[in-house]
C-alpha positions in Angstrom: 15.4 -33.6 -42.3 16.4 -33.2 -38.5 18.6 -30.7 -39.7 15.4 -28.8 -41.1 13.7 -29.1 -38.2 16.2 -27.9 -35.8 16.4 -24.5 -37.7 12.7 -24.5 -38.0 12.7 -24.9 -33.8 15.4 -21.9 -33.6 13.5 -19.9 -35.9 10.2 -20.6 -33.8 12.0 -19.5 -30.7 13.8 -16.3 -31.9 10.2 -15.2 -33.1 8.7 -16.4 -29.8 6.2 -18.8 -31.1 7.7 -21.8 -28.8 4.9 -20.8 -25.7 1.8 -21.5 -23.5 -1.2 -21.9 -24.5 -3.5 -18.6 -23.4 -6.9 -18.7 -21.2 -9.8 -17.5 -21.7 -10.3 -13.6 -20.1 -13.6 -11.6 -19.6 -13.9 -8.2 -17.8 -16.7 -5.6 -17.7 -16.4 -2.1 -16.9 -17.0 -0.9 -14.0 -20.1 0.5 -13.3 -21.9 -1.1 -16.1 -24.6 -4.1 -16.1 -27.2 -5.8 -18.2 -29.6 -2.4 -17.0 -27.0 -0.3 -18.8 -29.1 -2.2 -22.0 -32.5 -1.8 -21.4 -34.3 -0.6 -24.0 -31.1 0.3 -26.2 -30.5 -1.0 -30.1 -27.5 -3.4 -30.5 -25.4 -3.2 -33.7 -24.0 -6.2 -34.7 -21.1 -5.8 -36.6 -20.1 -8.1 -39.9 -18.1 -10.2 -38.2 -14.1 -10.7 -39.1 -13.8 -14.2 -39.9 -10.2 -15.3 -41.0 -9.8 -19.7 -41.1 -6.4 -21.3 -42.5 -3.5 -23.6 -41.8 -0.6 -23.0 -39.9 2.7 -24.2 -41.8 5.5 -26.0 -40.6 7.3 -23.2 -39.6 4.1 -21.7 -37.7 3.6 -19.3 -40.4 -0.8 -18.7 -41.3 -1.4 -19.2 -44.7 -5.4 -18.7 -45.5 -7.7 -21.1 -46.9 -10.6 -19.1 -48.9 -12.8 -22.1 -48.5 -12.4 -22.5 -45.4 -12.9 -18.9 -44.2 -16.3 -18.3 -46.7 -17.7 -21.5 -45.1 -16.8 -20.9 -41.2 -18.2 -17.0 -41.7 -21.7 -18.6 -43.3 -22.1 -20.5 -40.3 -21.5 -18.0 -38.3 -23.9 -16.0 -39.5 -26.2 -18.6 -39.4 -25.1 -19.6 -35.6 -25.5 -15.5 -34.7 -29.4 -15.3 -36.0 -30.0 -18.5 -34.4 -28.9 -16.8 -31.3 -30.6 -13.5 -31.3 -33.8 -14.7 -29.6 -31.2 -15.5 -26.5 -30.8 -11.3 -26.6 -33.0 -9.2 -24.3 -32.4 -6.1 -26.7 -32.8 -5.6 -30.1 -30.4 -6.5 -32.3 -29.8 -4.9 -35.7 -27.2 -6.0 -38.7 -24.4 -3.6 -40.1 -26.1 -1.5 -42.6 -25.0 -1.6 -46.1 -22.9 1.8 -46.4 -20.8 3.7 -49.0 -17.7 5.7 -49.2 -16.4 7.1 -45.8 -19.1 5.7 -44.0 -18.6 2.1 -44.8 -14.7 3.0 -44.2 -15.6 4.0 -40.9 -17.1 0.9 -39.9 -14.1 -1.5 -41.0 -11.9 0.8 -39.9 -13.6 0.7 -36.3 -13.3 -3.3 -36.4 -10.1 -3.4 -37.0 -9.2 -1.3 -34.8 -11.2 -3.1 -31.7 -9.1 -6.0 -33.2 -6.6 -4.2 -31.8 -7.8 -2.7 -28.4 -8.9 -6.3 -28.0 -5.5 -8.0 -28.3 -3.7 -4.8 -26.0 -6.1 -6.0 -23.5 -5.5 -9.6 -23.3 -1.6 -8.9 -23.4 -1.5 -5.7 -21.2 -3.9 -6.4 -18.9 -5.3 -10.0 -18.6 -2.1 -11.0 -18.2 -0.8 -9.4 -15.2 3.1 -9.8 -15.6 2.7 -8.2 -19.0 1.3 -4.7 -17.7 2.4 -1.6 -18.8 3.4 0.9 -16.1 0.2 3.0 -17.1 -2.0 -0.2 -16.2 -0.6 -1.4 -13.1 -3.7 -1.7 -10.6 -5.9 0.0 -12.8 -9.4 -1.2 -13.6 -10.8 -1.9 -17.4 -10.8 0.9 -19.2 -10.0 1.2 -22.9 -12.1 2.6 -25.9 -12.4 2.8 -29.6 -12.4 7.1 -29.8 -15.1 9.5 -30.1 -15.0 8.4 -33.8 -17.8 6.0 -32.6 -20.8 8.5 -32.0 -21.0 9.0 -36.0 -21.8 5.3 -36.0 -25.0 5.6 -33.2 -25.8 8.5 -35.6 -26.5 6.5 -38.5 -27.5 3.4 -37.3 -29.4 4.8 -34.2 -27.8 2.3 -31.6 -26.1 2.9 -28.8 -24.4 -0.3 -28.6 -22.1 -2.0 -31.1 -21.0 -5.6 -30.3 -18.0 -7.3 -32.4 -16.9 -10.3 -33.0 -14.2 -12.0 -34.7 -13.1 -15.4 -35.1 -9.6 -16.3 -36.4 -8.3 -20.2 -37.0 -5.4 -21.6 -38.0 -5.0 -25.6 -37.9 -1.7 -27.4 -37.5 -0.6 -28.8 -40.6 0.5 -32.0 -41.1 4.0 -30.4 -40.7 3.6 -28.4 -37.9 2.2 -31.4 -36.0 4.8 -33.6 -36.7 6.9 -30.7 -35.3 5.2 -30.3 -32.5 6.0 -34.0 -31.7 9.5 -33.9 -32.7 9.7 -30.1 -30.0 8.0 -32.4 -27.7 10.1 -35.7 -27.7 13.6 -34.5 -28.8 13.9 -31.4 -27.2 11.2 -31.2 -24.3 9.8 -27.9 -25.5 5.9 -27.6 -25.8 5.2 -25.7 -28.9 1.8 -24.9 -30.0 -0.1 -26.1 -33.2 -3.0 -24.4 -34.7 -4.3 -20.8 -33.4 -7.5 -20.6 -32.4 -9.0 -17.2 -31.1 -12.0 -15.5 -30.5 -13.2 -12.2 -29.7 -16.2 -10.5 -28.6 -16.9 -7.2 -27.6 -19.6 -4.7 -26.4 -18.9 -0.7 -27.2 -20.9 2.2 -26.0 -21.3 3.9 -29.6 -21.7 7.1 -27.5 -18.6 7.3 -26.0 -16.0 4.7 -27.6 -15.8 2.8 -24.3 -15.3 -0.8 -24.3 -17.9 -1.8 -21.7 -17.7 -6.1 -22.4 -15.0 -8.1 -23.5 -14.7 -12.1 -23.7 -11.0 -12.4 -25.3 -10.0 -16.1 -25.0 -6.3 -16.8 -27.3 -7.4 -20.7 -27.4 -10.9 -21.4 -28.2 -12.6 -24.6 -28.5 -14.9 -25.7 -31.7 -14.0 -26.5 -35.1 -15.8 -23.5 -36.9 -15.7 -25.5 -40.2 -18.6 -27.5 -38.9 -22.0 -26.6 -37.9 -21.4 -27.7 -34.6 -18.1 -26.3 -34.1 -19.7 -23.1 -35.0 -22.5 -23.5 -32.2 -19.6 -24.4 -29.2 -17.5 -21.0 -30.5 -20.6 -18.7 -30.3 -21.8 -20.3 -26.9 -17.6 -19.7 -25.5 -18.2 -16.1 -27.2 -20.7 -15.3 -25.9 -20.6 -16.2 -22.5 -21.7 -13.7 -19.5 -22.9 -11.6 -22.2 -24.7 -8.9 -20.1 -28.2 -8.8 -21.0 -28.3 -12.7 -22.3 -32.2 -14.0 -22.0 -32.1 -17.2 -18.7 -33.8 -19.4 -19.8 -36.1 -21.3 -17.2 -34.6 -25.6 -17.0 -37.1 -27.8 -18.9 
């Protein structure tokens, strides 16, 4: 058994999973505030919701039961919130053929601009010799205007929500990393992602990228603590006056 473990604890740090826990990271883009959204239509789109357990050996393997019930309450959490919005908010439209293509294509791919960020540019040793000093600036393409064509927004705000929890295995790992050889390794993955894109020009205005969220998103109020750390310093976000 230690034997297993010690090749399990090799194999984590050949692959680089033995590491620190990230922080949360917002930026805005320069230039742009809560009046950039007066008056404009927000399209929220279906949010990527992925929820599983993470294996002894750190690998993700999905739980469909899991994922179905953390992306209902979701949902539910996102419509509970859309009174806290000073703009109008309207749901990804049912589409067909390359126009429904478009829009997953277009999540997936801020999936993707939204991890570059957090590892080339929230984290300052990691920058790429084109982003040294250089302020926020990333986009999705021009590819986006043909979405504020057919939907009529101007915005389109994503977010995605992707859980593992630390199986029974990978915790006792973590102890044994911990204890025997005085290496922190991390159990479970919990990330978040929100983001605000001008439709108009593919620019990523907003982003709130954090590699280590809090809430269980199994549970209603899980769900309700992820939303709140998603979408904090929203631009645009109603105050509410204290009781």
């Amino acid at each position: 058994m230690l034997a297993r473990y010690l090749a399990a604890f090799a194999l984590l740090w050949s692959l680089g999973a033995v590491q620190a826990y990230g922080q949360e990271k917002g930026a805005v883009l320069e230039g742009f505030s809560a009046a950039s959204l007066q008056g404009q239509k927000i399209l929220l789109f279906r949010p990527s919701v992925w929820v599983g357990e993470q294996s002894t050996a750190g690998m993700p393997e999905p739980n469909a039961d899991w994922t179905t019930q953390s992306r209902d309450l979701l949902a539910q959490e996102l419509g509970r919130r859309q009174a806290d919005f000073s703009n109008q908010i309207i749901s990804e439209p049912d589409l067909q053929g390359e126009d429904a293509q478009l829009l997953t294509a277009n999540h997936a791919l801020f999936n993707t601009v939204a991890r570059s960020v957090v590892t080339y540019q929230f984290f300052v040793g990691n920058r790429l010799p084109t982003r040294k000093n250089k302020a926020f600036d990333w986009t999705l393409g021009q590819q986006t205007q043909r979405i504020a064509a057919l939907t009529g927004a101007r915005y389109g705000l994503f977010v995605t929500v992707h859980d593992e929890y630390g199986s029974l295995g990978r915790k006792m790992f973590q102890i044994f990393a911990a204890g025997i050889a005085g290496v922190g390794v991390k159990s479970g993955v919990h990330r978040g992602y929100a983001g605000l894109v001008d439709l108009e020009s593919g620019q990523l205005v907003w982003l709130n990228a954090d590699e280590a969220m809090g809430g269980d998103v199994r549970t209603a109020e899980g769900m309700q603590k992820r939303v709140a750390q998603l979408l904090e310093d929203f631009p645009g976000m109603v105050v509410k006056a204290a009781p």
